[in-house]
Structure formats: C-alpha cells, structure tokens
C-alpha positions as MATLAB code, in Angstrom:
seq = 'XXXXXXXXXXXXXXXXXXXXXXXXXXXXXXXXXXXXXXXXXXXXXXXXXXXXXXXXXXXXXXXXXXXXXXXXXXXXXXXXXXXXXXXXXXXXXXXXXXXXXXXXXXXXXXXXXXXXXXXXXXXXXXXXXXXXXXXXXXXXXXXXXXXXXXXXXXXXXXXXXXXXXXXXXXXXXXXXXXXXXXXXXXXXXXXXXXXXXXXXXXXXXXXXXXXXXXXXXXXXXXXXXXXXXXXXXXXXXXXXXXXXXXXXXXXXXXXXXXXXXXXXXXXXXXXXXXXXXXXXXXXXXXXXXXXXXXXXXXXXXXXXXXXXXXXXXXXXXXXXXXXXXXXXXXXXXXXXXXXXXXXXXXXXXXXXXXXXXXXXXXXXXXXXXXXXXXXXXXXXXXXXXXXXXXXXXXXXXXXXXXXXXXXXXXXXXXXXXXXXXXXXXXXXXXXXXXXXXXXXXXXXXXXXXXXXXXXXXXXXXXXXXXXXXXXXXXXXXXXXXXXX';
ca = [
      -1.330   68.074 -123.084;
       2.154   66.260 -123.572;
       4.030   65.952 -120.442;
       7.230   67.421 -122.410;
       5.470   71.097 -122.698;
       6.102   71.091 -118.900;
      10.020   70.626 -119.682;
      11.137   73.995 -118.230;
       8.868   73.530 -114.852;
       9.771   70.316 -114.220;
      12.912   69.098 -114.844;
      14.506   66.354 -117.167;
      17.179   65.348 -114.741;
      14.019   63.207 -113.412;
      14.467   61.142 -116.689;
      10.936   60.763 -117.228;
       9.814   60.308 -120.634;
       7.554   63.076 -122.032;
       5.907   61.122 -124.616;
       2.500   60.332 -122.841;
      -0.841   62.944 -122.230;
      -1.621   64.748 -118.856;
      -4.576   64.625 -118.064;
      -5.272   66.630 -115.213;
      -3.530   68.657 -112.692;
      -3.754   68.402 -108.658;
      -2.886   68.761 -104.969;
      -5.902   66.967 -103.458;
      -5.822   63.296 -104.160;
      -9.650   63.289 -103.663;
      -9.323   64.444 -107.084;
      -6.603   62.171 -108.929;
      -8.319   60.918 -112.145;
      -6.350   58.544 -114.465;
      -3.368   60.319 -116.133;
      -3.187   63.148 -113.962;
      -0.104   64.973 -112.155;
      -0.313   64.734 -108.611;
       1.520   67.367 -106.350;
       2.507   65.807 -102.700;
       2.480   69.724 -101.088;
       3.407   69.866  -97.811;
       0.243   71.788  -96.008;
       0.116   72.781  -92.145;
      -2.248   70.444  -91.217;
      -1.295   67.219  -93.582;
       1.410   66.838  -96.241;
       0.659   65.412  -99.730;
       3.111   63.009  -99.883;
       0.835   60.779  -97.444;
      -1.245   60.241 -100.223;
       1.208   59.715 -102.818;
       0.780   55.923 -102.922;
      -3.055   56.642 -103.110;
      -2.955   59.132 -106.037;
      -1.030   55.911 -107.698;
      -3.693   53.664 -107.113;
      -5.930   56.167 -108.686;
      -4.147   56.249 -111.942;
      -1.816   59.316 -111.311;
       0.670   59.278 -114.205;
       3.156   60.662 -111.664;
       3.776   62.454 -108.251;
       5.464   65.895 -107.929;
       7.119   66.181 -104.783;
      10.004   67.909 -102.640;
      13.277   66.915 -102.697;
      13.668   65.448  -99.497;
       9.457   64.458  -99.144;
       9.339   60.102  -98.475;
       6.636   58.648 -100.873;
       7.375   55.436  -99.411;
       7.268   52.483 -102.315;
       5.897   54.204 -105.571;
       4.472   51.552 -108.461;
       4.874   55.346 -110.704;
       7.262   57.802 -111.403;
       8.500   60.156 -109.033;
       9.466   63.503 -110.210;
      11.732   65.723 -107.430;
      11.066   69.643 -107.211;
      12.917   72.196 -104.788;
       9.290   74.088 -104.468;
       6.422   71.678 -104.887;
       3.752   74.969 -104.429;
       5.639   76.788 -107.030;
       5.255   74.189 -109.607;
       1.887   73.370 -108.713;
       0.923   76.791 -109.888;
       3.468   77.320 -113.092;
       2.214   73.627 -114.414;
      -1.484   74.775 -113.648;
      -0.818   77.907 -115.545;
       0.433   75.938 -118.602;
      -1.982   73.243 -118.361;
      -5.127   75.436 -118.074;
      -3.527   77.746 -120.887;
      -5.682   81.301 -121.173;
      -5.592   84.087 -119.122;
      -7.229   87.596 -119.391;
      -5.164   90.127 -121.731;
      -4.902   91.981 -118.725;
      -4.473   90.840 -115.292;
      -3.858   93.079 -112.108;
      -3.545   92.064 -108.491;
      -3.831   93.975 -105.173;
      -2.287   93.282 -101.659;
      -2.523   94.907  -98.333;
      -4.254   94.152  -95.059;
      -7.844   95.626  -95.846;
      -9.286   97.595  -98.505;
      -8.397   94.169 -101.613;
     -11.881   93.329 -101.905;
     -12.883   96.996 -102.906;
      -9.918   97.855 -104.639;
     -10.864   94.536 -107.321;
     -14.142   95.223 -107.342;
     -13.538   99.134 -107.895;
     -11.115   97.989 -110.896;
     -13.664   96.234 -112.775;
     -16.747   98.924 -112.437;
     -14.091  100.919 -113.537;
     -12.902   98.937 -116.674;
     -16.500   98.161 -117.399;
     -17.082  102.127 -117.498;
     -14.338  102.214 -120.347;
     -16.374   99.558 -122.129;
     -14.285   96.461 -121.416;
     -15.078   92.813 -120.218;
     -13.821   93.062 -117.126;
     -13.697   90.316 -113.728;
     -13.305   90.632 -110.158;
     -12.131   87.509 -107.956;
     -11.781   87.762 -104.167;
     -13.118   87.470 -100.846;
     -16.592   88.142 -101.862;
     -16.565   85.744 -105.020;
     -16.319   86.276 -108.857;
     -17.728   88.801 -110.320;
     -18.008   88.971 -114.302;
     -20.011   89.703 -117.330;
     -23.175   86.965 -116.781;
     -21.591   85.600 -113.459;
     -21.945   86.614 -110.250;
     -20.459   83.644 -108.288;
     -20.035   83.655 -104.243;
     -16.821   82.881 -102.911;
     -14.917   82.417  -99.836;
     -11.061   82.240 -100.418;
      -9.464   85.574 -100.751;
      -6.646   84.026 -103.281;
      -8.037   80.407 -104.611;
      -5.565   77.675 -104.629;
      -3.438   77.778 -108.134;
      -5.567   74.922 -109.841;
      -8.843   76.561 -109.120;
      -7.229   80.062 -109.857;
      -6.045   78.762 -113.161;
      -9.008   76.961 -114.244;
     -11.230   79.807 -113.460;
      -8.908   82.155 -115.581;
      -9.594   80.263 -118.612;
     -12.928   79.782 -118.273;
     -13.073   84.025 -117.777;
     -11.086   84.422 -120.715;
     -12.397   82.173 -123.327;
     -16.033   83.687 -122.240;
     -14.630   86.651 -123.557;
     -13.341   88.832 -120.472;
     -10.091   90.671 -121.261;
      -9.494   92.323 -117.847;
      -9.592   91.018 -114.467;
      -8.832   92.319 -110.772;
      -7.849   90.014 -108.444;
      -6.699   90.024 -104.487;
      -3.698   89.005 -103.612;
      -3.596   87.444  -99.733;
      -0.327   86.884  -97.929;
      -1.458   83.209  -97.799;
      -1.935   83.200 -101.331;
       1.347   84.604 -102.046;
       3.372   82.895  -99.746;
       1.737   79.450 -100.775;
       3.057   80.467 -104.509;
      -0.889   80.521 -105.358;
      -0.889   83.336 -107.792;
       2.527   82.127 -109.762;
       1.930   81.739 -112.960;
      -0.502   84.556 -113.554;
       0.533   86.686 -115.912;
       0.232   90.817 -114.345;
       0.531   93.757 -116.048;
       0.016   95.477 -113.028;
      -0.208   95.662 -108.835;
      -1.246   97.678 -105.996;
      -0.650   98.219 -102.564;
      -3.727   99.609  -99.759;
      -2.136   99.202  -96.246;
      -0.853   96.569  -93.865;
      -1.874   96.431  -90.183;
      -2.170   93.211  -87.738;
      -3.613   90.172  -88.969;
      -2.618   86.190  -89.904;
      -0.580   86.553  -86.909;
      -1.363   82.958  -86.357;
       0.412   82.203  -89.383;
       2.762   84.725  -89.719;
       6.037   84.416  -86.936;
       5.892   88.633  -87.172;
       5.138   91.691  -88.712;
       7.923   92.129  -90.989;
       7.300   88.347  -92.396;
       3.658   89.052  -93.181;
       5.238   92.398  -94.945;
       7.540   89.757  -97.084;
       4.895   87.974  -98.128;
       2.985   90.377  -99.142;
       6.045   92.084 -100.958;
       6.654   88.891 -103.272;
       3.852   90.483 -105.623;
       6.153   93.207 -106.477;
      10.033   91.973 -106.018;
       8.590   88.326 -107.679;
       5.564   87.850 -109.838;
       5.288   91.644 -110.979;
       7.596   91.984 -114.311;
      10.406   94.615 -114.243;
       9.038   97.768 -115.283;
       5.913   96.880 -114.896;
       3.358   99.544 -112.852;
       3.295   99.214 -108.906;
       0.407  101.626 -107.403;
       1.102  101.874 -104.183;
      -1.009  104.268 -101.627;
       1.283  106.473 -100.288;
      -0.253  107.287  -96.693;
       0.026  104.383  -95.032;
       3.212  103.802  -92.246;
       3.882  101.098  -94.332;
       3.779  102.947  -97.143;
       7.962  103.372  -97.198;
       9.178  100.280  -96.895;
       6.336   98.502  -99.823;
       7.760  101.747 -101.987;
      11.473  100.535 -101.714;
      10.399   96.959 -102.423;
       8.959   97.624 -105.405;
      11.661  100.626 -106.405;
      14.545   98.098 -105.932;
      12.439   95.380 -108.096;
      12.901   98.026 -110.823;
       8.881   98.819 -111.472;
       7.374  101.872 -112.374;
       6.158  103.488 -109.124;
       2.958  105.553 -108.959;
       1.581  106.734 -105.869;
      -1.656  107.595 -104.685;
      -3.018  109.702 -101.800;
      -2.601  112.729 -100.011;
       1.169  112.084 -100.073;
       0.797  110.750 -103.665;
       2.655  111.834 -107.002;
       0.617  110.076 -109.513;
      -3.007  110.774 -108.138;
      -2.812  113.172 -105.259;
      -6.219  113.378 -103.369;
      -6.067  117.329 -102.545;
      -9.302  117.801 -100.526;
     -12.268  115.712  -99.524;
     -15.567  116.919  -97.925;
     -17.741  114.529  -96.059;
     -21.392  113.589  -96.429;
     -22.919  110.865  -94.974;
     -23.369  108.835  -98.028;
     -20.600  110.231 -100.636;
     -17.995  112.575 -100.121;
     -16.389  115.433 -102.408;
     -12.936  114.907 -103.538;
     -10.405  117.306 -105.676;
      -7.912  114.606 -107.326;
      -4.820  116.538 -108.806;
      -4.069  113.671 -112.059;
      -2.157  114.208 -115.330;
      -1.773  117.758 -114.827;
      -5.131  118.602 -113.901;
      -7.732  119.064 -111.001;
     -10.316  116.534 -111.352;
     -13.751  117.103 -108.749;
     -15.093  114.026 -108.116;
     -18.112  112.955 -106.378;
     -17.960  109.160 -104.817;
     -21.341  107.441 -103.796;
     -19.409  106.147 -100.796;
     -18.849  107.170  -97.093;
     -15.657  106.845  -95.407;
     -12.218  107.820  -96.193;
     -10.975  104.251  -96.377;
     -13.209  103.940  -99.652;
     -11.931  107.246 -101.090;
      -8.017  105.864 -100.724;
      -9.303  102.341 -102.244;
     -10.809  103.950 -104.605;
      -7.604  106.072 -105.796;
      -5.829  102.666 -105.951;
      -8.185  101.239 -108.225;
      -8.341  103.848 -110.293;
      -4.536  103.994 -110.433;
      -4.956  100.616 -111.457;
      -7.168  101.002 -114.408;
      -5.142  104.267 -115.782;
      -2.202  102.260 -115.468;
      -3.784   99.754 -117.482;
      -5.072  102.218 -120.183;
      -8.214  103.715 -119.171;
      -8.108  107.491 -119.569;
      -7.394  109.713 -116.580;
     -11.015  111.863 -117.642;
     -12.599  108.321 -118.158;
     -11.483  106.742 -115.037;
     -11.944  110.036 -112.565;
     -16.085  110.079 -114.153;
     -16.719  106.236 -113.394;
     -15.822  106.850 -109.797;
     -18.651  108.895 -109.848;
     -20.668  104.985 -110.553;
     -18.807  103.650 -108.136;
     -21.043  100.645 -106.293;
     -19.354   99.731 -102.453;
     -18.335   95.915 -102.476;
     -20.670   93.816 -100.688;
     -19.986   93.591  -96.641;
     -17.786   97.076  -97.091;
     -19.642  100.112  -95.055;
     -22.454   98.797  -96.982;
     -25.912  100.997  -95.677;
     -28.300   98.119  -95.540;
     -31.217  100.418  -94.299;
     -32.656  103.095  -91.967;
     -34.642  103.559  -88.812;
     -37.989  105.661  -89.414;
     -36.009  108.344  -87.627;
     -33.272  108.286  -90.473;
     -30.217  106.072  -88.073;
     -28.367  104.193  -90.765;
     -27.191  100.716  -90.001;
     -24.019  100.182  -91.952;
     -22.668   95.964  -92.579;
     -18.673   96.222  -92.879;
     -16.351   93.604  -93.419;
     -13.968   94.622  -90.154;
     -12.157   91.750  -88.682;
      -8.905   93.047  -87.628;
      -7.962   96.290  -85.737;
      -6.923   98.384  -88.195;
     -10.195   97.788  -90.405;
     -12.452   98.416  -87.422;
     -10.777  101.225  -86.327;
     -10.687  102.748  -89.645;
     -14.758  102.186  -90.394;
     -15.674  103.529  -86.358;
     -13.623  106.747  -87.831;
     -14.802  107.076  -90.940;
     -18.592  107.589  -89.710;
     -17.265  109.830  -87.081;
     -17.944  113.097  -89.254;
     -21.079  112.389  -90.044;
     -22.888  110.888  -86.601;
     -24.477  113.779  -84.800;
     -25.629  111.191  -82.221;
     -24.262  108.145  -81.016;
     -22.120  104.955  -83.104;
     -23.231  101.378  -81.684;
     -20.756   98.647  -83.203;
     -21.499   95.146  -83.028;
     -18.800   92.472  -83.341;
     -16.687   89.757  -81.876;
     -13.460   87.858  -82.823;
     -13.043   84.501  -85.362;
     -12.055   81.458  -83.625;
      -8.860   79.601  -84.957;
      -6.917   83.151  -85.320;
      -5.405   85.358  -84.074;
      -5.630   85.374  -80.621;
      -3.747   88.606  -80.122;
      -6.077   90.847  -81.953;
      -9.202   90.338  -79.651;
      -8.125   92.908  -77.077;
      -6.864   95.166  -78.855;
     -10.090   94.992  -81.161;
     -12.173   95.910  -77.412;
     -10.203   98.673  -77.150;
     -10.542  100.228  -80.267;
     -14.056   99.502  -80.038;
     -14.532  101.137  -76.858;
     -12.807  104.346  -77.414;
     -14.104  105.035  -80.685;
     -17.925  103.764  -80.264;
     -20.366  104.870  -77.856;
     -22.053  101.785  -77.403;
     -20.177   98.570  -77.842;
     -22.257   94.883  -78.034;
     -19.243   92.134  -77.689;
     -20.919   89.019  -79.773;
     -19.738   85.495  -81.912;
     -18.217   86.141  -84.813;
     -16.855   82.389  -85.825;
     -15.960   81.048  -82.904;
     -15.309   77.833  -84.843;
     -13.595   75.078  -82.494;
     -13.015   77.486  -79.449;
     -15.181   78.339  -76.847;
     -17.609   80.975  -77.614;
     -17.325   82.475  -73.909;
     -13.493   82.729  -74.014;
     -13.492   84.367  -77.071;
     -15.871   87.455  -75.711;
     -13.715   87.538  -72.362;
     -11.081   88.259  -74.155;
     -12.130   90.838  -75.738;
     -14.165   92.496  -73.039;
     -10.706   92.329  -70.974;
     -10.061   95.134  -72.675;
     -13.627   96.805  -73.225;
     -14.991   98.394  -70.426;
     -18.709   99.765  -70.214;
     -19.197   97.106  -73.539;
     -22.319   94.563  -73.595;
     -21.903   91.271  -74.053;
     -24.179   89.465  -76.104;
     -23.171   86.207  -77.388;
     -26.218   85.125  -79.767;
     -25.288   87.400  -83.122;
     -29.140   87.422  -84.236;
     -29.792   88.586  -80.615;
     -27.232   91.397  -80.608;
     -28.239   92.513  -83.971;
     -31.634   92.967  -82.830;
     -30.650   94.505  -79.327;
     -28.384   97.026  -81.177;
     -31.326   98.372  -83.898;
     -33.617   98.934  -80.783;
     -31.219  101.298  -79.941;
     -31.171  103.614  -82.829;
     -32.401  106.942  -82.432;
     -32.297  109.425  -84.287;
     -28.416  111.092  -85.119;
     -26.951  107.444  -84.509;
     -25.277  104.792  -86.665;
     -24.811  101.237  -86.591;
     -22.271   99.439  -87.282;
     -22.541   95.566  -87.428;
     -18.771   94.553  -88.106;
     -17.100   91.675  -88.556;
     -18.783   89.290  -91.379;
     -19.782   91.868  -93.945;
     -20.843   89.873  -97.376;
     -20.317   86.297  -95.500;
     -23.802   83.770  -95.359;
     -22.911   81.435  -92.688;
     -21.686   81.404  -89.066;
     -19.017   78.677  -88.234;
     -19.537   76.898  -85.161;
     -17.735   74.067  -83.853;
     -17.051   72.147  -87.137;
     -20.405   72.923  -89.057;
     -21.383   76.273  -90.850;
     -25.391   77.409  -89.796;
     -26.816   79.887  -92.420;
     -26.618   83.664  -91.286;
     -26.456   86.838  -92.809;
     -25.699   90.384  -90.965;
     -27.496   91.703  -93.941;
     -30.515   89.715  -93.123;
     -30.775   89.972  -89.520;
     -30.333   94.132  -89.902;
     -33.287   94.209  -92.204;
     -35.271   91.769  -90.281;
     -34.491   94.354  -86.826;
     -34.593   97.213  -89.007;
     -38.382   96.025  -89.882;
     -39.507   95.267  -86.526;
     -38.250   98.726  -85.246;
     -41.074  100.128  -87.248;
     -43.715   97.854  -86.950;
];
C-alpha cells in the first residue's frame, strides 16, 4: 500500500514523500519488518519512542510519534501526530482494508461477553455469517479461537477483521472495554450499531474515578458511533440516565431495553432453575419467550443483544424465537454439573462487585438450600474492590471459601486478608484446586455452587508465570469424586 493513501491520517505538513510501499503496520518494535510504519505510543509501563531508533535499524520506513515525544537522532523520517493511538488504529484500518458489512460493539461493566456472543447465535439464527470477539476469544463460522484481551490492540483488531470478512462473515459482535476505548483501539471500525449493559466498580486502578471510567466508556456513542446510528442501551441500570443523554446529545437513535425500556420492554419473567419465562412487549406485540438460561442478568443481556440484531435487521418474530437457542457464553453462570443429589455447581465469570453480587442473586430464587461461592481477588488491580467483594459475598452466600484468584506479583496472603477484613464467618482457603474440592464436598441436596471469579479462563497467574487451571476442570474432577 502507497504511503500517500494514508494522506488524510497522517499529515503532509510532515513533507514526507508518499511515493514508496508500506509494508506493515506496528506499535511493538519486536515486530518492525523492513518498510513498515512504526508507532512510538506512549504505554503506562514503557513509551514507544524508546525504541524508535531500534525500529530504524530494523528497516522501519518511518516512525509515527507525538508531537512533543524525543526520538533522539533518527537515520528515517519522523512523522508528528497530536494522537499517536488514534492513528495507530485509523492507519491499521486502512492498511488491513475489509471489515464485516456489519459491525456492532457493546460496552458496560459486565454482561459484553454475553451480549457478543448472544448477537451472533442470534444472527446465525437469521441465517447469516456471523463473529463474536471478546474476552472469551473469537468465535466464527469454522473458528473457535481462545482469547484473552477483551478489546485487542487496533493492529490485531484490524487484521483479524479482514481475515473474518474475506472468509466470508458479514456480521460481527464485538466488546468494547474502557481500555480499549480509551486507548483509541476500536477507531477505525466501522459500526452500524452499539449497546450499553451496566457500569459498576472496576479498572479503578486505571481509572482516576467513576465518572472517567463512564467517559470512556461513553466515547463509543458521542465518538466512533455515526450520527443516527442505533444506540441500545438497557434502561434499568443507575447508570442507565446519564449513558442515555450521551448518546441522545450525540444525535443516535435511542432504543431501550428492560423493564423500564421503550423499544423491548421485558413485562414479566418467571424463574426456573435452568431457564426462565419472559413476556417481551416488541413492535407492538407480546412476545413469550422461553431462555435456556438462569439468572436475570442473562435475561437483560439477552434483551440487549437482541436489540442489537433487530436493530441490525433481523426480524422482531425471528430474533424473539432464537432466544429460545440461546447457548450461555463460556465462564457466564455456566452449570458445569451436578451432585448425585441434584446441587448444581455453576462457573461464572464474577470479578468485580457488581457481577458477583448480581450472579449470588440471581440463584437466590431457585436455591431451596444453601449457596457456597468460591472466589478471591486478581492481583495488580483494584485494590479497592476486595472488601467490598467479602461483603457482598458474605451477606448474600451462606457459605463463603476466600481463595487465589491471580494473585500475580502480590502476595497471595494479603490479597485474602483483605478480603476476609470484610467477610466474617468466610473460610479461607488459598490453594484454588483445594477450595474447589472443599466446596463440592459440601453440596447437599437444595444447594448451589458457585465458583466465581475465572469463568472461561485456562491458567492461573502467579508471580510472573501462568500454571494451567481450569474452574471447569477442577468442578468436574470434585464433582466426580463426590460420587465415587
């Protein structure tokens, strides 16, 4: 590709000729190859421009930097941006060249994961060639690849993009993190729609506050999202308001969901233990609807997504019968197995209050006996959380186990005493695989586990190296012992 098709991204003031190939776009100068465009991004733990002088020796054709980044002595052109990320991602856009007809992207502090992957079973039901990319991987027709960045960074995004398209997908759901968004990783990608699940505490260890980690979020819809352009945004959350006027006052076409919503209204839901019966008021009509799925968190992603998919031309009849095909996202109150007595253990995904609160309460209605939850904290993060995580743990469970999560580089110990500061009566357990175990020998019957915290992951991350480990796994392995 001619450096000169990049003309509007990065500008001719730098008086750099355009007549010569690029041959490759980066931020990592592990991965300068001869011709390429390397972008000096300033990260949190190292800035690109370090490496500027060996991306040069490499062959780079030319750095992209900030205005005011120092290169030090350059042997290649230097080509000044005022946002280094952002160009990064438009240039990767260009470069990489085909997207999906039909791109959609979800924020919100939990429920992203199932919203995508809801979007696509969806589509798929309608007959289309549809994608999923998120926490839990890529998902698409012939490709089931495992993944562990919620938003990749723009190259990857990009590349992968093309590759979906030109195997023939037309449709694809993708989450949008606030990292991701504030990092400018999903510029360039071309929506026709976006939703909105929830926001509660998390990233506070990279967000200053709450009302920045809104912002971020909120630069799908006032930013990327094209005017007019459908914003589904679920309507019963308290920060339901304030994402509505966002996206009002970027001029899209608001549709809410939920029990407060105008464009799917959820009217009444009866709980089972695995589905629940829901009357959805949609397009003038009443639509019953039975969902495979447990938990009212997965009934309100599930309006989202299908928002989602009407918005993007599925029919209301079509979309309100695939929910009835609906398969949970891996890691999400996912029922791994039962106890001879009939105690479910469930896996979930649940690293931050709101998410574990949410799951504890969700198989509330349905637990005759008593919940166990299993979990502990990440390492690295947000230190803030961890009590607050005890607490909802204790008041809502009836047996809490305090275990590692990813304790990373901190102290496994001081991550469980913080927690159990605030988590009276709870057991602490550090070993995972011993907790696990510990908590399926308590099952009887009427109870339900819940092992929370690393849902779909397959390693645990301690100190600087990553040991295999499933949840999944370990609950089976437990759940086969118990009867033995």
């Amino acid at each position: 590709m001619r450096f000169s098709e990049f003309a509007d991204v990065l500008p001719s003031e730098n008086s750099l000729s355009g007549a010569f190939d690029v041959a490759g776009v980066t931020s990592d100068s592990r991965h300068v190859a001869p011709g390429a465009l390397f972008f000096a991004v300033a990260g949190s733990k190292a800035d690109g421009a370090a490496y500027a002088a060996d991306a040069a020796r490499k062959g780079a054709a030319a750095i992209v930097a900030g205005l005011g980044a120092d290169l030090g002595p350059l042997t290649i052109p230097a080509i000044r941006v005022e946002d280094p990320r952002r160009a990064l991602a438009l240039v990767a856009a260009r470069f990489y060249g085909a997207q999906p007809a039909t791109m959609v992207a979800v924020t919100g502090t939990s429920g992203k994961t199932s919203v995508a992957s809801f979007t696509r079973q969806i589509w798929e039901y309608d007959g289309l060639a549809a994608a999923s990319i998120g926490t839990t991987g890529v998902v698409a027709p012939g490709r089931n690849d495992y993944g562990s960045l919620t938003t990749p960074d723009p190259v990857a995004l990009h590349k992968l993009l093309s590759e979906l398209a030109t195997s023939g997908v037309t449709h694809a759901a993708m989450e949008a993190s606030s990292h991701g968004l504030d990092q400018r990783r999903l510029d360039g990608v071309r929506l026709a729609a976006a939703g909105f699940t929830n926001l509660g505490r998390d990233h506070m260890d990279y967000h200053p506050t709450v009302e920045d980690y809104l912002n971020a979020k909120m630069r799908l819809f006032d930013t990327l999202l094209p005017k007019s352009a459908p914003a589904v945004i679920f309507a019963d959350d308290p920060y339901s308001t304030p994402a509505i006027k966002a996206a009002t006052a970027a001029g899209l076409d608001v549709r809410t969901v939920g029990r407060h919503g105008d464009f799917l209204q959820l009217k009444r839901v009866e709980h089972e233990r695995y589905r629940q019966r829901a009357e959805i008021a949609a397009g003038g009509e009443i639509f019953e609807v039975d969902l495979p799925l447990a938990g009212d968190f997965q009934i309100y992603n599930a309006l989202v997504a299908v928002g989602l998919a009407i918005s993007t031309g599925v029919p209301f009849a079509k979309a309100m019968k695939a929910l009835e095909k609906l398969k949970g996202a891996s890691g999400r109150l996912e029922l791994v197995g039962t106890t001879p007595t009939g105690a479910p253990a469930y896996v979930d995904y649940a690293h931050k209050p709101d998410a574990l609160e949410n799951v504890l309460s969700s198989v509330r209605p349905f637990t005759t006996g008593r919940i166990i939850v299993v979990f502990g904290c990440g390492g690295d993060r947000d230190r803030g959380k961890r009590p607050i995580m005890g607490e909802i743990a204790t008041r809502l469970a009836d047996v809490t186990i305090v275990t590692d999560d990813n304790p990373r580089s901190e102290v496994p110990a001081e991550i469980r005493a913080a927690i159990m500061a605030a988590a009276p009566g709870a057991i602490e357990i550090g070993d995972r695989r011993e907790a696990i175990h510990e908590a399926v020998s308590m099952l009887k019957a009427g109870d339900t586990l819940i092992v929370a915290g690393k849902g779909h992951e397959e390693g645990q991350t301690i100190g600087a190296e990553t040991f295999p480990f499933s949840d999944h796994d370990e609950v089976r392995k437990a759940l086969k012992e118990w009867s033995a």
